[in-house]
N, CA, C and O of each residue as an XYZ file, in Angstrom:
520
protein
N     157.158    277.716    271.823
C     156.846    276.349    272.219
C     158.082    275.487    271.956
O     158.816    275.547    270.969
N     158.196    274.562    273.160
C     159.601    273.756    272.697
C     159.276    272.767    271.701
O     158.181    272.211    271.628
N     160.177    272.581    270.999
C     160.371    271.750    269.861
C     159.636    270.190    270.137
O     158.795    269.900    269.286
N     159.773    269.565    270.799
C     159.690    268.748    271.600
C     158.518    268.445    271.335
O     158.247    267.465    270.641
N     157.534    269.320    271.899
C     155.596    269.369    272.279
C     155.188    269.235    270.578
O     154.045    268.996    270.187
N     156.377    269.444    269.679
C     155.538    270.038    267.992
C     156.098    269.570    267.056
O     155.910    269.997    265.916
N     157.328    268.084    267.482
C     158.075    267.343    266.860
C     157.159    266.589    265.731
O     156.150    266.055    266.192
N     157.331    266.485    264.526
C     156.081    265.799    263.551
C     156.523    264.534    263.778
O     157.403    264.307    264.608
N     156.127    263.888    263.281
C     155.522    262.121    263.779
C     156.843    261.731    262.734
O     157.656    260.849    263.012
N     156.883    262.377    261.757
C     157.995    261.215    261.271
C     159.583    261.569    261.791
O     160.611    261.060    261.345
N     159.480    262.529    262.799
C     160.951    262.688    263.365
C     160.929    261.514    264.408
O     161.877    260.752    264.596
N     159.607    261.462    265.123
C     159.299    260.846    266.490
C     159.859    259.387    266.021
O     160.293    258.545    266.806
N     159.758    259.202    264.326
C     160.057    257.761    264.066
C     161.462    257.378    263.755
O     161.872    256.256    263.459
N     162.334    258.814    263.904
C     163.806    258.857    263.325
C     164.518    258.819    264.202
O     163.983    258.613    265.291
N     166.262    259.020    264.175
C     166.980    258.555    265.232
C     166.995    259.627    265.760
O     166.469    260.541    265.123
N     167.538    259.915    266.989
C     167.237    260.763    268.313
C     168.044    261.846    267.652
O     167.517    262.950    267.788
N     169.406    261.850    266.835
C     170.335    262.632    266.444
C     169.719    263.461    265.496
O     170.229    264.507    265.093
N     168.794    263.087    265.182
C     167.845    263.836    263.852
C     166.945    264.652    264.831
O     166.813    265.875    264.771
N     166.337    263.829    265.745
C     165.478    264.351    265.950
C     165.868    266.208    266.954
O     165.172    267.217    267.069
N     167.635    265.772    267.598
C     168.268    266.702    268.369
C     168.354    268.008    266.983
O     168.062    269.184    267.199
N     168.839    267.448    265.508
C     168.950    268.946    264.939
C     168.041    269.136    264.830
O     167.956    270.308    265.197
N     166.599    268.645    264.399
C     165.068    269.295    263.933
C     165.130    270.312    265.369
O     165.402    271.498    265.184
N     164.944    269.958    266.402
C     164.626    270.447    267.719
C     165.728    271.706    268.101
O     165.141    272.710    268.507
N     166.857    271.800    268.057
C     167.355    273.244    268.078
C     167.697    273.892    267.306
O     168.522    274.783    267.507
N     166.984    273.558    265.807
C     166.906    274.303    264.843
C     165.495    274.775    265.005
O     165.450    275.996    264.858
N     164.434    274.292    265.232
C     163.142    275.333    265.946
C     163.159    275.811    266.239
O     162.831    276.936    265.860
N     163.692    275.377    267.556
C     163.769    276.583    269.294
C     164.403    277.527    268.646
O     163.848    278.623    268.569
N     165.741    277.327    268.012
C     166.578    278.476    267.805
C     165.314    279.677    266.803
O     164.948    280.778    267.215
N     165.009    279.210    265.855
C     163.698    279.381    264.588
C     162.900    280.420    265.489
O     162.998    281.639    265.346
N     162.218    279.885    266.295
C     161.209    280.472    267.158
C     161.644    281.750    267.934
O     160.982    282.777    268.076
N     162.730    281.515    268.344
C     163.408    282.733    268.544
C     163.546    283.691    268.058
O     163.234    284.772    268.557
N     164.045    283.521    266.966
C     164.316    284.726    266.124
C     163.049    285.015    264.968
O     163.074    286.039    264.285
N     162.110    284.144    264.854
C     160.637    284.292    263.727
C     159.392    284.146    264.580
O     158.293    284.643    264.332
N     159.694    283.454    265.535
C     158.461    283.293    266.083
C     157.636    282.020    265.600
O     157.703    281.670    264.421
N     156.932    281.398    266.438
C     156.440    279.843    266.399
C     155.683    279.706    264.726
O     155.322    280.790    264.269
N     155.587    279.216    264.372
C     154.993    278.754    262.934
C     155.557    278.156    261.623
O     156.453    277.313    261.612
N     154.868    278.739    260.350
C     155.370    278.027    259.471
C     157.071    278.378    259.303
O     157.805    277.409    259.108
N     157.370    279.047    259.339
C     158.889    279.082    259.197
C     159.681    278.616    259.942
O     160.818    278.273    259.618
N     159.277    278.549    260.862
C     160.125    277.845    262.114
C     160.013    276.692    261.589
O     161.070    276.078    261.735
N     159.315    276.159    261.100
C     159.474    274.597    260.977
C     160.194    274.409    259.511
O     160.880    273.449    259.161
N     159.900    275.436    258.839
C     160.748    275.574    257.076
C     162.130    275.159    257.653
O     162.469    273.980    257.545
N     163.300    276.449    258.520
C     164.073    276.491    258.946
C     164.498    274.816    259.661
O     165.517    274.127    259.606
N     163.311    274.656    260.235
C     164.228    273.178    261.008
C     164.551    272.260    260.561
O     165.486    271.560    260.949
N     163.291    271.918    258.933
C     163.658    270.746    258.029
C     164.795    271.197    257.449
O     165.529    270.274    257.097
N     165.226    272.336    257.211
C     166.255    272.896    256.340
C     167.574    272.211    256.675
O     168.353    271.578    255.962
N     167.600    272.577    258.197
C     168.984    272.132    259.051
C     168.896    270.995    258.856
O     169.919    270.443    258.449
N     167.648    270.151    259.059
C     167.758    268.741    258.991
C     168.150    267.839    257.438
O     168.834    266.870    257.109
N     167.553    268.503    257.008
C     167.830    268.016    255.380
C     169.414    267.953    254.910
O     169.902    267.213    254.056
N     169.977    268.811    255.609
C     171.496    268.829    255.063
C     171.852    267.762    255.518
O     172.361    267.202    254.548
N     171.975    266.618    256.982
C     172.302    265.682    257.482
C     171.724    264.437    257.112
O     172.429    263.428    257.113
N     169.680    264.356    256.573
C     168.915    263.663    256.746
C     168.292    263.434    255.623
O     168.207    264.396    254.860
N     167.826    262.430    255.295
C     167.180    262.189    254.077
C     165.612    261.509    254.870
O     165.526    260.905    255.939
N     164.572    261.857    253.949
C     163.061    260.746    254.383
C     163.388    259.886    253.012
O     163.790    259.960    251.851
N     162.802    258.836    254.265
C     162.853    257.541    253.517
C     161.469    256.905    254.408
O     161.492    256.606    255.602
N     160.338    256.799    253.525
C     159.055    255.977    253.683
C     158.660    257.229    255.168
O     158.762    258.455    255.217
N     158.335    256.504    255.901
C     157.678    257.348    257.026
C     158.511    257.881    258.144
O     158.086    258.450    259.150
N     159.723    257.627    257.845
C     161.200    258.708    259.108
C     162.196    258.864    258.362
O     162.419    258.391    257.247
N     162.842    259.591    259.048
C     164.612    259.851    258.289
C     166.141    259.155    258.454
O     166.788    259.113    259.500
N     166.476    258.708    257.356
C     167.676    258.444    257.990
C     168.810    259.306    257.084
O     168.826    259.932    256.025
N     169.779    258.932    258.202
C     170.901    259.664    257.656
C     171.971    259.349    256.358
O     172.556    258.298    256.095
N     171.998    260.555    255.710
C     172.622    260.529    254.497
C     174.192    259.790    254.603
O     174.887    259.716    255.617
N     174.532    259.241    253.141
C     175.879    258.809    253.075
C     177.044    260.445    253.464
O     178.162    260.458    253.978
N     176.244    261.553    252.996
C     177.172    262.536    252.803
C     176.477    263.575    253.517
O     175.251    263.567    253.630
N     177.174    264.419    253.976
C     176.173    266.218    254.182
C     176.191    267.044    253.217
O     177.048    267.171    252.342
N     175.063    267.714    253.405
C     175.084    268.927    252.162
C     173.736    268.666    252.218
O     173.033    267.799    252.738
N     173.435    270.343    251.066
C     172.333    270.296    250.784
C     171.620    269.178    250.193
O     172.140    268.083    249.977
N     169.967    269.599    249.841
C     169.565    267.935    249.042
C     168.768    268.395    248.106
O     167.849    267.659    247.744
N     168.893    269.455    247.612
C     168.416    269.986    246.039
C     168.901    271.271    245.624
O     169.530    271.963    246.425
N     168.639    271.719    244.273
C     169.458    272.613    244.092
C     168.677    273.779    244.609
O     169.108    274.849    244.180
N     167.429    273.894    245.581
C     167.027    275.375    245.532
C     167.829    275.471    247.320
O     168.104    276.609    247.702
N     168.093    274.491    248.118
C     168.426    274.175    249.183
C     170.313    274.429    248.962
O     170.950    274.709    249.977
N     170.659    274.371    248.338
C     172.464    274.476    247.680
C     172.586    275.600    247.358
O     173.764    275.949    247.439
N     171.603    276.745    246.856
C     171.228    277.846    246.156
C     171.225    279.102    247.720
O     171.852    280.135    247.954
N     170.273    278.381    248.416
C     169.813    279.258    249.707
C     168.372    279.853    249.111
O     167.947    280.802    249.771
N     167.684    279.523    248.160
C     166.404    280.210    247.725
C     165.175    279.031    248.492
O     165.192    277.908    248.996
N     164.419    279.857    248.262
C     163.154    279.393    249.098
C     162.133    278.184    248.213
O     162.476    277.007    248.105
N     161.142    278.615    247.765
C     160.653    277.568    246.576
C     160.093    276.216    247.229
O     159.714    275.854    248.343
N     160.271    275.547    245.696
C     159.755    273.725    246.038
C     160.625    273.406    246.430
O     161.580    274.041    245.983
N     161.034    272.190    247.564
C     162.000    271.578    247.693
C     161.646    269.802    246.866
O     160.614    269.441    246.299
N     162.704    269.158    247.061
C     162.452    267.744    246.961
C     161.561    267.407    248.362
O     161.028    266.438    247.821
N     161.100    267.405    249.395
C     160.540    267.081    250.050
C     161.064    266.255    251.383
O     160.390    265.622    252.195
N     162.387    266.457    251.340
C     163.307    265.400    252.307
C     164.300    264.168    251.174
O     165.300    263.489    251.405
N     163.509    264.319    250.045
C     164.702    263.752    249.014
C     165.640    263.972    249.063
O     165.791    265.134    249.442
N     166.845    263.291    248.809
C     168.441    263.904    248.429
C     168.407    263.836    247.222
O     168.844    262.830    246.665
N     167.889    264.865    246.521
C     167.894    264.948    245.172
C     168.986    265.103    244.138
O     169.039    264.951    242.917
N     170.160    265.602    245.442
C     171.530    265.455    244.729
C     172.241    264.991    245.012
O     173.359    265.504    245.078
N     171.907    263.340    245.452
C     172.056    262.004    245.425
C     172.192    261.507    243.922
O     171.673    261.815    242.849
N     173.254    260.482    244.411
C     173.455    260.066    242.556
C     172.183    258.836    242.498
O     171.615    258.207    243.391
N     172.062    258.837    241.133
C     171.020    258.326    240.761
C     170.996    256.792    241.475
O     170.120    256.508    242.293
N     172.078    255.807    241.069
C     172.214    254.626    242.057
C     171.352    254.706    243.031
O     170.324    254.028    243.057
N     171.790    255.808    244.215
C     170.962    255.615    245.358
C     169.363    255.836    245.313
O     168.440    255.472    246.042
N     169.415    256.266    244.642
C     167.715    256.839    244.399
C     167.431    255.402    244.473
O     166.948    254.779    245.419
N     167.910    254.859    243.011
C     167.377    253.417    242.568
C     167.269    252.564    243.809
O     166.533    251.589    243.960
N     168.167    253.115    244.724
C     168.389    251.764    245.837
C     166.909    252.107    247.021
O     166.129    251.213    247.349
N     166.814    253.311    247.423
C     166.067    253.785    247.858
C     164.702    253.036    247.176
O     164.261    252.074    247.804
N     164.118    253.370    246.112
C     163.389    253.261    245.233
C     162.483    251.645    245.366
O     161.346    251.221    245.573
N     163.833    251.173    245.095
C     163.578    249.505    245.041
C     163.190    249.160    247.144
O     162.232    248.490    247.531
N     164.042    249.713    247.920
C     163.151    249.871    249.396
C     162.099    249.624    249.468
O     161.526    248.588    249.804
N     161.641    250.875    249.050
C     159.899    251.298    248.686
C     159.331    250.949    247.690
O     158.505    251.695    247.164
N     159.628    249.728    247.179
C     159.213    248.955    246.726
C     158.218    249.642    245.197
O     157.008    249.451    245.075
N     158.883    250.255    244.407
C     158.325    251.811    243.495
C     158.382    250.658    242.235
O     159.326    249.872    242.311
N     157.705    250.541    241.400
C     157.047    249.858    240.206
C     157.861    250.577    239.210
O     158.102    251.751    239.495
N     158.338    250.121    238.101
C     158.967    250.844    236.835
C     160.232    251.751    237.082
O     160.486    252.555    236.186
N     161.164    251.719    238.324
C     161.773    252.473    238.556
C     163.517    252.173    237.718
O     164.359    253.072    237.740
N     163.791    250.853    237.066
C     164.518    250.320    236.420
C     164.541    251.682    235.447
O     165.516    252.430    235.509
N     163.708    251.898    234.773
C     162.850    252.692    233.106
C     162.846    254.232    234.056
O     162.886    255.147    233.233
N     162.823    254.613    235.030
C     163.108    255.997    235.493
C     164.195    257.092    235.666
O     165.204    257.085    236.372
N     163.589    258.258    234.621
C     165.404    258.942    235.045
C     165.698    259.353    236.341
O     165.097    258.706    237.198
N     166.452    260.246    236.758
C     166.584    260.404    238.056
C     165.605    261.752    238.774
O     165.408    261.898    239.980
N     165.240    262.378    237.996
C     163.782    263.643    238.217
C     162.467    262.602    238.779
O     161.615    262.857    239.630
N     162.648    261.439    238.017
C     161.289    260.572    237.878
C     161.301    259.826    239.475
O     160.413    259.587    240.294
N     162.761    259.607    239.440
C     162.990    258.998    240.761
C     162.787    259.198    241.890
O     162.443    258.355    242.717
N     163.089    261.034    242.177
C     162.934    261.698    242.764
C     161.463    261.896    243.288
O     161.142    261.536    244.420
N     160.515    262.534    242.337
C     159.102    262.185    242.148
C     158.380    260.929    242.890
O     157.686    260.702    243.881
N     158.797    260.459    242.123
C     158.241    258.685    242.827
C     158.637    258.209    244.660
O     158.093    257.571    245.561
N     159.959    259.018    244.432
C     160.129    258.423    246.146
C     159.438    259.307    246.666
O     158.681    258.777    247.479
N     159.233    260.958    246.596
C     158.429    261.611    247.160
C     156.865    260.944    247.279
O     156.255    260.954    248.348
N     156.343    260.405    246.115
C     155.203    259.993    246.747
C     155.002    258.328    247.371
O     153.913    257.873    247.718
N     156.089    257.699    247.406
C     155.912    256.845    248.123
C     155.894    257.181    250.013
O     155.147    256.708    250.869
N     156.943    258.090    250.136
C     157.173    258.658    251.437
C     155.893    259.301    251.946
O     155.228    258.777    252.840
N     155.639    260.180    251.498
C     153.902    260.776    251.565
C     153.129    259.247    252.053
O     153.203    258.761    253.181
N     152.634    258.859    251.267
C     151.883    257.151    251.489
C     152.098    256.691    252.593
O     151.225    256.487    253.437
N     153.328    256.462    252.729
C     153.848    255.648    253.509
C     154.227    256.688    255.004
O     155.273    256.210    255.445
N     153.823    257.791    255.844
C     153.732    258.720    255.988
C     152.605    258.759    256.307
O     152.435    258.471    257.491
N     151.271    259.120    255.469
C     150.040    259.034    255.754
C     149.696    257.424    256.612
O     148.933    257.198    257.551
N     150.585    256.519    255.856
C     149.526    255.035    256.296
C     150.365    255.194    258.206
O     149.671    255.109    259.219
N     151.518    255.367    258.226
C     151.877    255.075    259.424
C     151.136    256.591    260.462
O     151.574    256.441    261.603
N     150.578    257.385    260.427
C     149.942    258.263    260.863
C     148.579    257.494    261.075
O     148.037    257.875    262.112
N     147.883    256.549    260.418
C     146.300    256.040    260.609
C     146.357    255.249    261.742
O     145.466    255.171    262.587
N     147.978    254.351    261.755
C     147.768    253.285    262.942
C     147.451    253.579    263.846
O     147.295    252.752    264.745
C-alpha cells in the first residue's frame, strides 16, 4: 500500500519534507518486510533522524542524527517517542515551556523528556477528536 493512503495524521499535520521521508521510507519498508508494523517502525526511524514531534506534528530538528540512545545504538526497544532525547536539555526546556508543561523549571532532562512525550500524546489525541 502506498504510503500516502496510511500516512498517520500527525505527518498529514507536518511539513511536506517530512512527510516525503516518512513516505519512501515505507514504500521502500514494504518492499522489503511487507505492509505493517515494521514498515511503519522503519519509517518513523528515517524520520526521527531529521524530525522531532512537537504537540500534534513534526518539526524539524536544529541538527540530524539519531534522537535517543537505542536509535544511535541501531537496537530496537523503547524509543523516546519522536523526542530528541539527545537534544540538550535547553531545548527540551524550550520545547517544554511550548507545551505549556507545569514544573518543568524543577525537571531534569529524563523528566523532560517524559513530560513532552505526554504532552505530544494529548495533544495528538485532542487534535485527532476535532
Amino acid at each position: 500500500m502506498p504510503a500516502s493512503k496510511d500516512m498517520p495524521s500527525t505527518l498529514e499535520r507536518s511539513p511536506k519534507h517530512a512527510q516525503e521521508i516518512w513516505s519512501a521510507a515505507h514504500d521502500s519498508a514494504v518492499q522489503t518486510y511487507g505492509e505493517g508494523r515494521r514498515a511503519h517502525q522503519t519509517a518513523f526511524a528515517a524520520l526521527k533522524h531529521e524530525y522531532e514531534k512537537v504537540g500534534d506534528h513534526w518539526e524539524q530538528k536544529g541538527r540530524g542524527g539519531p534522537s535517543d540512545a537505542n536509535a544511535a545504538h541501531g537496537r530496537g526497544g523503547t524509543t523516546a517517542g519522536g523526542v530528541d532525547a539527545n537534544a540538550p536539555k535547553s531545548h527540551l526546556e524550550d520545547l517544554a515551556k511550548r507545551l505549556d508543561i507545569k514544573g518543568r523549571s524543577r525537571m531534569s532532562k529524563s523528566e523532560l523528556v517524559e513530560a513532552i512525550q505526554r504532552a505530544n500524546a494529548k495533544a495528538t489525541r485532542e487534535a485527532r477528536e476535532k
